[in-house]
Biopython code that builds the backbone (N, CA, C, O; Angstrom):
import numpy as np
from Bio.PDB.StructureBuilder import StructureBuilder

atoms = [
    (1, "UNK", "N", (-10.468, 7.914, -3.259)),
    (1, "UNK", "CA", (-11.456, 7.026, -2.684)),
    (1, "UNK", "C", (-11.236, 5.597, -3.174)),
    (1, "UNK", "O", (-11.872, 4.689, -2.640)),
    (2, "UNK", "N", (-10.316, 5.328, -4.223)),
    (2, "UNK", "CA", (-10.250, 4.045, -4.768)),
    (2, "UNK", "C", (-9.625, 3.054, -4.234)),
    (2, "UNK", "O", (-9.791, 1.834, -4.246)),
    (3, "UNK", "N", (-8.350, 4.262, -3.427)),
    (3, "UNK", "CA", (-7.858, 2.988, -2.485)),
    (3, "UNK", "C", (-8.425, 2.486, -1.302)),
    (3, "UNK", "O", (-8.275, 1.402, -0.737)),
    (4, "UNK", "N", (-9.069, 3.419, -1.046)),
    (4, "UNK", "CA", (-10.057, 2.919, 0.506)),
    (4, "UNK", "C", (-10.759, 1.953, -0.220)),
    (4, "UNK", "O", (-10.876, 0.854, 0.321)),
    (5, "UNK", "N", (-11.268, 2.123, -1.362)),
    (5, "UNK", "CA", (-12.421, 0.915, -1.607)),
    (5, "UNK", "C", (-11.653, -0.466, -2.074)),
    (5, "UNK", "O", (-12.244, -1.524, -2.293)),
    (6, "UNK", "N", (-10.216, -0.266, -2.188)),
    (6, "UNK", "CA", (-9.379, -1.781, -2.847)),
    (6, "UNK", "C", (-9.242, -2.098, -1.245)),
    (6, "UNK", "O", (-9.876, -3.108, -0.939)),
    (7, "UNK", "N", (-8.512, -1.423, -0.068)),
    (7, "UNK", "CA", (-8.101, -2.156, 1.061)),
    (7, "UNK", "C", (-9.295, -2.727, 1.543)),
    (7, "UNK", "O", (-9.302, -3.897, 1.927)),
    (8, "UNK", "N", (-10.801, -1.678, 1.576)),
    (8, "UNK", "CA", (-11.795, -2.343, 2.311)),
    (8, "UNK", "C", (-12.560, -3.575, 1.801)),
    (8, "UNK", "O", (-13.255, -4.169, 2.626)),
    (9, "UNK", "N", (-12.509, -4.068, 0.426)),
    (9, "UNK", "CA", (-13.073, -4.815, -0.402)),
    (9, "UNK", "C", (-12.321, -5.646, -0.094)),
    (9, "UNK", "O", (-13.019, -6.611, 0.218)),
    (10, "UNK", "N", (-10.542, -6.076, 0.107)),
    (10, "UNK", "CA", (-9.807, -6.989, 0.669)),
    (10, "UNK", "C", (-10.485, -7.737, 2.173)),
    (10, "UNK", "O", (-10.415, -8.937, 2.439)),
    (11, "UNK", "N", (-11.080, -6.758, 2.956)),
    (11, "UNK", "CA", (-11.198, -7.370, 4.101)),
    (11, "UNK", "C", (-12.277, -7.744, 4.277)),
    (11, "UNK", "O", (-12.529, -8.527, 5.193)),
    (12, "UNK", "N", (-13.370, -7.198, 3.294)),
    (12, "UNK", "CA", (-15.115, -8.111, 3.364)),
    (12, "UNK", "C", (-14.391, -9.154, 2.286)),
    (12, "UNK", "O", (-14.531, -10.363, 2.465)),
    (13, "UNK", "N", (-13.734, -8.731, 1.338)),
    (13, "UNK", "CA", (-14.120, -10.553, 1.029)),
    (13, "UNK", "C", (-13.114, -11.380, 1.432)),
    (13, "UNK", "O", (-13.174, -12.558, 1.079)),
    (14, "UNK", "N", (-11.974, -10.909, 2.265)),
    (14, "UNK", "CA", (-11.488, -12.082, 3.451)),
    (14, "UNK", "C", (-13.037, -12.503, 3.932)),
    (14, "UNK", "O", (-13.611, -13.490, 3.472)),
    (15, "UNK", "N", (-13.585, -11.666, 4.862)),
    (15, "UNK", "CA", (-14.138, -12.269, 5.720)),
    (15, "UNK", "C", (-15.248, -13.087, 4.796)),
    (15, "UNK", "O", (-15.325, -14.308, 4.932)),
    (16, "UNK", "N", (-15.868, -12.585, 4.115)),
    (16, "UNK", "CA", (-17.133, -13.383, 3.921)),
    (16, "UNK", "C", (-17.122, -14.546, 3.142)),
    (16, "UNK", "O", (-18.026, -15.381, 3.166)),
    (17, "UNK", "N", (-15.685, -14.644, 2.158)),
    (17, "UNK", "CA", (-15.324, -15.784, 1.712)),
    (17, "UNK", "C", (-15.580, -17.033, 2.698)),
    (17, "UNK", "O", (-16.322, -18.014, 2.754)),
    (18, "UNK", "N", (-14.431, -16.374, 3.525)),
    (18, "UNK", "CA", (-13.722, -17.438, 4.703)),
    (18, "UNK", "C", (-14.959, -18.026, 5.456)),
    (18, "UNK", "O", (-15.037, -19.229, 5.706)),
    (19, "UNK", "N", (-15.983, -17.064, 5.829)),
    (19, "UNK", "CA", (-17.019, -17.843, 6.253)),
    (19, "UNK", "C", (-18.353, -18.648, 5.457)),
    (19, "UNK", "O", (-19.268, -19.280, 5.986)),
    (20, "UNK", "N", (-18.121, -18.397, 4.112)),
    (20, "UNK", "CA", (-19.296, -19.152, 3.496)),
    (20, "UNK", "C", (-18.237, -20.165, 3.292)),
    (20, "UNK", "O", (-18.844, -21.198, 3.575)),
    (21, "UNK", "N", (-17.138, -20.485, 3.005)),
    (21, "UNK", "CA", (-16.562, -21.551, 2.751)),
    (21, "UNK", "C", (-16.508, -22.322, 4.147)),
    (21, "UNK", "O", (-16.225, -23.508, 3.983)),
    (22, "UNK", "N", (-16.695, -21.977, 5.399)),
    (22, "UNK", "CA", (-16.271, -23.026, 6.552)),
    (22, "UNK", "C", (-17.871, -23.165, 6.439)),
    (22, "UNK", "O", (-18.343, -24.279, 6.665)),
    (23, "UNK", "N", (-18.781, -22.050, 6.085)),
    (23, "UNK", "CA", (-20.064, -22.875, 6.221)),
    (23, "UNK", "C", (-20.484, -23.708, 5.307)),
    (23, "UNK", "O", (-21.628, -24.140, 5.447)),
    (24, "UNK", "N", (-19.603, -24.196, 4.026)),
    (24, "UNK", "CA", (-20.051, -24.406, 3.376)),
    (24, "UNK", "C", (-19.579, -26.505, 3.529)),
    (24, "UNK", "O", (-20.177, -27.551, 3.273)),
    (25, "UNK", "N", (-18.196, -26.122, 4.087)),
    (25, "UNK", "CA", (-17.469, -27.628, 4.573)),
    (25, "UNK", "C", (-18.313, -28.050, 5.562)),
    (25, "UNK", "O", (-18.628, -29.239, 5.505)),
    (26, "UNK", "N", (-18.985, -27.074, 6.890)),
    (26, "UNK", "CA", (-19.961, -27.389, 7.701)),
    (26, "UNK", "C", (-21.448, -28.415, 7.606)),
    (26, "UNK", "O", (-22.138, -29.190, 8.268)),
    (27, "UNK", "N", (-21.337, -27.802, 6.350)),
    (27, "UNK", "CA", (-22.896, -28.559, 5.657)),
    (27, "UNK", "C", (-22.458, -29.860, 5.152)),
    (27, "UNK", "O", (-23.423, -30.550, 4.823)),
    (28, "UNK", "N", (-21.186, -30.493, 4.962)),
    (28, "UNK", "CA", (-20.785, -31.558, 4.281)),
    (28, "UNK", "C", (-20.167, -31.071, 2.420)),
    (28, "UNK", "O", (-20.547, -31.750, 1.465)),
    (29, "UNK", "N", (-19.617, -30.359, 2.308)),
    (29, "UNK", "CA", (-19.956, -30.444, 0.763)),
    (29, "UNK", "C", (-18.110, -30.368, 0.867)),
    (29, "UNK", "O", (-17.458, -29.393, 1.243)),
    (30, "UNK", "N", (-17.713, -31.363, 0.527)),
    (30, "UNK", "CA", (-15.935, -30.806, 0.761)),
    (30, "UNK", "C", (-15.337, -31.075, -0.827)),
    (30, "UNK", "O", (-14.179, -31.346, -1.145)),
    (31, "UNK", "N", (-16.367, -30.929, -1.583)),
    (31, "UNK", "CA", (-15.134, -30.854, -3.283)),
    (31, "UNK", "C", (-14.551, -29.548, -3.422)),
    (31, "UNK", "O", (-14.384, -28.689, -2.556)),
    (32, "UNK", "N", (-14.371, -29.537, -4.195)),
    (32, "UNK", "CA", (-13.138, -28.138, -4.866)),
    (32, "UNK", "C", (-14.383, -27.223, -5.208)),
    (32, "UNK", "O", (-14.682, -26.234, -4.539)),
    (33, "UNK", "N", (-15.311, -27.809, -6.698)),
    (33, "UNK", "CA", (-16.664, -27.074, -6.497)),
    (33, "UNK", "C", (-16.808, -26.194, -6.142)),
    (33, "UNK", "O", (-16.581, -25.038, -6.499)),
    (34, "UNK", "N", (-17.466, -26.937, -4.902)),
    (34, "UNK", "CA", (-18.525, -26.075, -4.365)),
    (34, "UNK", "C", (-17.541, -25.023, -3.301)),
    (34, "UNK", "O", (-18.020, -23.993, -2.828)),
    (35, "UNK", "N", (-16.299, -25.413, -3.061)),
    (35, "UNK", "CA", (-16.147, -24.369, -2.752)),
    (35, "UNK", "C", (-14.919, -22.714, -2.945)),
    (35, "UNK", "O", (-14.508, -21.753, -2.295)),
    (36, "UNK", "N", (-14.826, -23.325, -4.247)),
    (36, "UNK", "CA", (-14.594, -22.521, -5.439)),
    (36, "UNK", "C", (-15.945, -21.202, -5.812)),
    (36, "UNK", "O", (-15.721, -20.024, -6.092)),
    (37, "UNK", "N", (-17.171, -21.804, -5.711)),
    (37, "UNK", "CA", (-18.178, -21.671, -5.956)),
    (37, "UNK", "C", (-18.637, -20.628, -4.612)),
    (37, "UNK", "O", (-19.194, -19.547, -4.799)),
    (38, "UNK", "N", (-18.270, -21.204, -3.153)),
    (38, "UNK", "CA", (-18.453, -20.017, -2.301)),
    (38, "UNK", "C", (-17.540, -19.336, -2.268)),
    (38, "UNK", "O", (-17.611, -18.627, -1.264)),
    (39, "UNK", "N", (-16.295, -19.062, -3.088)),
    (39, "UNK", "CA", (-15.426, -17.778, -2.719)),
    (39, "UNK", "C", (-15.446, -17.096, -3.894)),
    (39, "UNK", "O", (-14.663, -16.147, -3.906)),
    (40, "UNK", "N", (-16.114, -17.272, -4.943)),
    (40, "UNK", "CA", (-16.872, -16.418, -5.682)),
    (40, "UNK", "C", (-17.956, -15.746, -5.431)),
    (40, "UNK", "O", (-18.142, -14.588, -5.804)),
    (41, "UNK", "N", (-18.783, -16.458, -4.750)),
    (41, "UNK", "CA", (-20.394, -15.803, -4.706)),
    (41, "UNK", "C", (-19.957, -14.503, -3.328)),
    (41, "UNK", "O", (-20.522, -13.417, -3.195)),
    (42, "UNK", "N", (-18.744, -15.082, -2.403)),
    (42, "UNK", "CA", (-18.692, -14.210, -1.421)),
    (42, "UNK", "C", (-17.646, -13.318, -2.230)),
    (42, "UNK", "O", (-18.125, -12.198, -2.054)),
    (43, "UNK", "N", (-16.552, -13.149, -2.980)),
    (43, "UNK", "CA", (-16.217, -12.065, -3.808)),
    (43, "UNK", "C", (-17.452, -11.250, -4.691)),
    (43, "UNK", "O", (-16.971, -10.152, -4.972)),
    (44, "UNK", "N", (-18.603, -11.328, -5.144)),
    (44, "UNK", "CA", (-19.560, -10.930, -5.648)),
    (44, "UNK", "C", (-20.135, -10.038, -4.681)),
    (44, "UNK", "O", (-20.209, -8.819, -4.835)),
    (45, "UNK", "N", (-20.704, -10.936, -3.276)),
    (45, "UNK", "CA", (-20.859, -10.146, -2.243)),
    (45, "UNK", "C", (-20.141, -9.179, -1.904)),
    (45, "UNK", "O", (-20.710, -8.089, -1.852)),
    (46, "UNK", "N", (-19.162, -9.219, -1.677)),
    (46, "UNK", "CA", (-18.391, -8.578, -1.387)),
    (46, "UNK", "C", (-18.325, -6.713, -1.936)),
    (46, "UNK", "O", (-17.919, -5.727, -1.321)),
    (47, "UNK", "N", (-19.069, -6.891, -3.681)),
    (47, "UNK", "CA", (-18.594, -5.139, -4.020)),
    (47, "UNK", "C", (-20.113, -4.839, -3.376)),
    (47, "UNK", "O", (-20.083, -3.687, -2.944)),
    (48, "UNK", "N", (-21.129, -5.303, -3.200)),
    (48, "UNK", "CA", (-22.125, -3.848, -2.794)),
    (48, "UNK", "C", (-21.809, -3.916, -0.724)),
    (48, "UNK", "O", (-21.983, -2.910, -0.036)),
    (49, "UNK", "N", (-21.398, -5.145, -0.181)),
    (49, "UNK", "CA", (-20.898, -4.246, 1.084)),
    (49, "UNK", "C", (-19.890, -3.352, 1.382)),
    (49, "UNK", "O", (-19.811, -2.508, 2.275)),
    (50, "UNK", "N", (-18.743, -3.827, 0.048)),
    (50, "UNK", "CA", (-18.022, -2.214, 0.366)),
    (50, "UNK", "C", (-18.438, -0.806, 0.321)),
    (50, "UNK", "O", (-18.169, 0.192, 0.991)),
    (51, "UNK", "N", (-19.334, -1.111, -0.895)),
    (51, "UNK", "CA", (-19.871, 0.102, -1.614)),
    (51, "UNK", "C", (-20.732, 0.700, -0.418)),
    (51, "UNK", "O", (-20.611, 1.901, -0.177)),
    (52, "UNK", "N", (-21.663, -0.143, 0.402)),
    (52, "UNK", "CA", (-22.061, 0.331, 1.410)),
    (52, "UNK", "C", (-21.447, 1.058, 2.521)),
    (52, "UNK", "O", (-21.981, 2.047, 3.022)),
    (53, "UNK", "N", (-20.122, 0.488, 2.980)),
    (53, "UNK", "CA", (-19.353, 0.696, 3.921)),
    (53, "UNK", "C", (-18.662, 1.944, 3.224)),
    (53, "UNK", "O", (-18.489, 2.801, 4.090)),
    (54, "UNK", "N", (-18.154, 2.415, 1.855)),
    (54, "UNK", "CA", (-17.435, 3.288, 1.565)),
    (54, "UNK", "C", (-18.848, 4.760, 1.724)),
    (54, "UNK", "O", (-18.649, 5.949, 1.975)),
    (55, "UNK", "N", (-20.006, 4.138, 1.496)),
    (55, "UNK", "CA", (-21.676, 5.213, 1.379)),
    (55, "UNK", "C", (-21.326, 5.779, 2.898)),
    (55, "UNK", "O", (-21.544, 6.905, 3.344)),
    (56, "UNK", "N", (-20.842, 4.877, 3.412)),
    (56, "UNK", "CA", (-21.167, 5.762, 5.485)),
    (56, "UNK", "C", (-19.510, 5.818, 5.670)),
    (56, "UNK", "O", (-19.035, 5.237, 6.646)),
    (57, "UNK", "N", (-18.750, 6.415, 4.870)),
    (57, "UNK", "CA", (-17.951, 7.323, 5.264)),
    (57, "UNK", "C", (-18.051, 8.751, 4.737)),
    (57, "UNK", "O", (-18.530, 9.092, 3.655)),
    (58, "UNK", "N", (-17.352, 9.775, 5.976)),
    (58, "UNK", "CA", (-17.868, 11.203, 5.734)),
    (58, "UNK", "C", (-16.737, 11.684, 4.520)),
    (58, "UNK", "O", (-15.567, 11.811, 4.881)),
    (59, "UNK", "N", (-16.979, 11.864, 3.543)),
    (59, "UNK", "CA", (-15.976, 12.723, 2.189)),
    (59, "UNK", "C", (-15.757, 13.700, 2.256)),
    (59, "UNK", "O", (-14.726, 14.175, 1.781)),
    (60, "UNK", "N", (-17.013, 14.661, 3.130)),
    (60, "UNK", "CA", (-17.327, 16.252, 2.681)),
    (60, "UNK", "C", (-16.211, 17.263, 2.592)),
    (60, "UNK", "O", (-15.870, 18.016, 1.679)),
    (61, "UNK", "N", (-15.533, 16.968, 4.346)),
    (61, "UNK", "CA", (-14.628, 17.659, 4.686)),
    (61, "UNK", "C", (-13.187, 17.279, 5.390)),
    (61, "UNK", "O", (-13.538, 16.787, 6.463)),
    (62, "UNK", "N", (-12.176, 17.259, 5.357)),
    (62, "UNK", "CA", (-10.769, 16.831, 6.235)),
    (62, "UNK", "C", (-11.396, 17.171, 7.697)),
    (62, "UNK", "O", (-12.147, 18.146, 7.651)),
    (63, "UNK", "N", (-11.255, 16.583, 8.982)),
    (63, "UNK", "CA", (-11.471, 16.530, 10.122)),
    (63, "UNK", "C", (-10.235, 17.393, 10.729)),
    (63, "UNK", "O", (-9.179, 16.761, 10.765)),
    (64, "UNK", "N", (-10.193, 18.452, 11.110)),
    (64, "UNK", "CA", (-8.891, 19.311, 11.708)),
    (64, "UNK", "C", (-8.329, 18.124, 13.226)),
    (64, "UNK", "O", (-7.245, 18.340, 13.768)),
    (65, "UNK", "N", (-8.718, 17.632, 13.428)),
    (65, "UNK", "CA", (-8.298, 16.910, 14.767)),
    (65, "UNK", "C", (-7.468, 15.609, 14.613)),
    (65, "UNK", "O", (-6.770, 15.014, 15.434)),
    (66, "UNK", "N", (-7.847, 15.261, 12.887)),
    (66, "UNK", "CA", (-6.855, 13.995, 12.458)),
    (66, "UNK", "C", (-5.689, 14.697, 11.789)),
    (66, "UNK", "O", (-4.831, 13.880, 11.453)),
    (67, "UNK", "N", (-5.346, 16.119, 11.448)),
    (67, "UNK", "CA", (-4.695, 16.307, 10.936)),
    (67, "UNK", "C", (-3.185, 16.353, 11.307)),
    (67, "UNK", "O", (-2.975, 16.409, 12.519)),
    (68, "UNK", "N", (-1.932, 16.339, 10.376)),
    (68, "UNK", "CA", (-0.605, 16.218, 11.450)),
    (68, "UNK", "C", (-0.331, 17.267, 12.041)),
    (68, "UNK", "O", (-0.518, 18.422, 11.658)),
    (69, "UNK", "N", (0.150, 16.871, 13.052)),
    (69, "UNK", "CA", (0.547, 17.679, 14.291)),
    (69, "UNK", "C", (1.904, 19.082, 13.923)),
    (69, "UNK", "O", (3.024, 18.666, 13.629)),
    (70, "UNK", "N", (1.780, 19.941, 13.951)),
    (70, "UNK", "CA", (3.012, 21.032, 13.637)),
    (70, "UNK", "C", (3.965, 20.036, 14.491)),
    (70, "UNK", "O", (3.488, 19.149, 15.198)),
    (71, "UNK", "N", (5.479, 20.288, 14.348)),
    (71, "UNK", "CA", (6.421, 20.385, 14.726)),
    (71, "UNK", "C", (7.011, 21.402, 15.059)),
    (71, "UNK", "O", (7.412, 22.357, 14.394)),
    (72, "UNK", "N", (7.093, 20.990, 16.971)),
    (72, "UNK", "CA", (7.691, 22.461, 17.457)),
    (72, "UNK", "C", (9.313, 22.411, 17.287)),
    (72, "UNK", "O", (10.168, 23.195, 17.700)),
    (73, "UNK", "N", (9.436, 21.162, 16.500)),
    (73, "UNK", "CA", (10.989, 21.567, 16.898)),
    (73, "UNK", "C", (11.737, 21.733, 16.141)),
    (73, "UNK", "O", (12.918, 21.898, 16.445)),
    (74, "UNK", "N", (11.240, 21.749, 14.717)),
    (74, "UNK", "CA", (11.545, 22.568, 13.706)),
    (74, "UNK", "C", (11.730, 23.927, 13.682)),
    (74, "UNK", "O", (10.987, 24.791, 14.148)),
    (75, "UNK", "N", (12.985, 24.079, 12.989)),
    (75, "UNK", "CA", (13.965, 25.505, 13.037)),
    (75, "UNK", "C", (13.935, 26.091, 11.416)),
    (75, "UNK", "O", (14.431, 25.303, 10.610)),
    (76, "UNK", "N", (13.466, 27.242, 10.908)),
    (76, "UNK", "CA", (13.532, 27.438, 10.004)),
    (76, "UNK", "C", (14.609, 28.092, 9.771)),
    (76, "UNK", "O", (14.880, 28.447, 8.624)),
]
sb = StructureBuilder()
sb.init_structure("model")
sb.init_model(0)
sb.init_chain("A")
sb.init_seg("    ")
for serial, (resi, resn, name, xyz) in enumerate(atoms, 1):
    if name == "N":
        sb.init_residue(resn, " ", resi, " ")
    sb.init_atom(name, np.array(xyz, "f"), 0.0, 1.0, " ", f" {name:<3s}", serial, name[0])
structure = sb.get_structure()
């Protein structure tokens, strides 16, 4: 489960960085600062929406329909 939670934590805090920082140039504030300051607070953000997003995936059981396909053309 750890790697699902490193790839998915990559892509909320792409995103939520990327957008508190354009909202943050939006508002006028263009030093280093402040927006140093939003790609931290959105890396912070970032672990309880994974944690959420990793909560609403199913663990219980392997899904037989994702599983790989036999090979018919294998010859033993």
């Amino acid at each position: 489960m750890l790697h699902f939670a490193f790839a998915i934590y990559s892509i909320v805090f792409s995103v939520l960085s990327g957008t508190l920082v354009v909202a943050i140039i939006l508002l006028g504030y263009f030093s280093w600062p402040s927006i140093i300051a939003a790609m931290i607070v959105g890396a912070i953000l970032s672990l309880p929406a994974t944690y959420a997003v990793l909560k609403q995936m199913d663990w219980s059981k392997p899904d037989k329909r994702h599983a790989a396909q036999k090979d018919r053309w294998y010859i033993r």
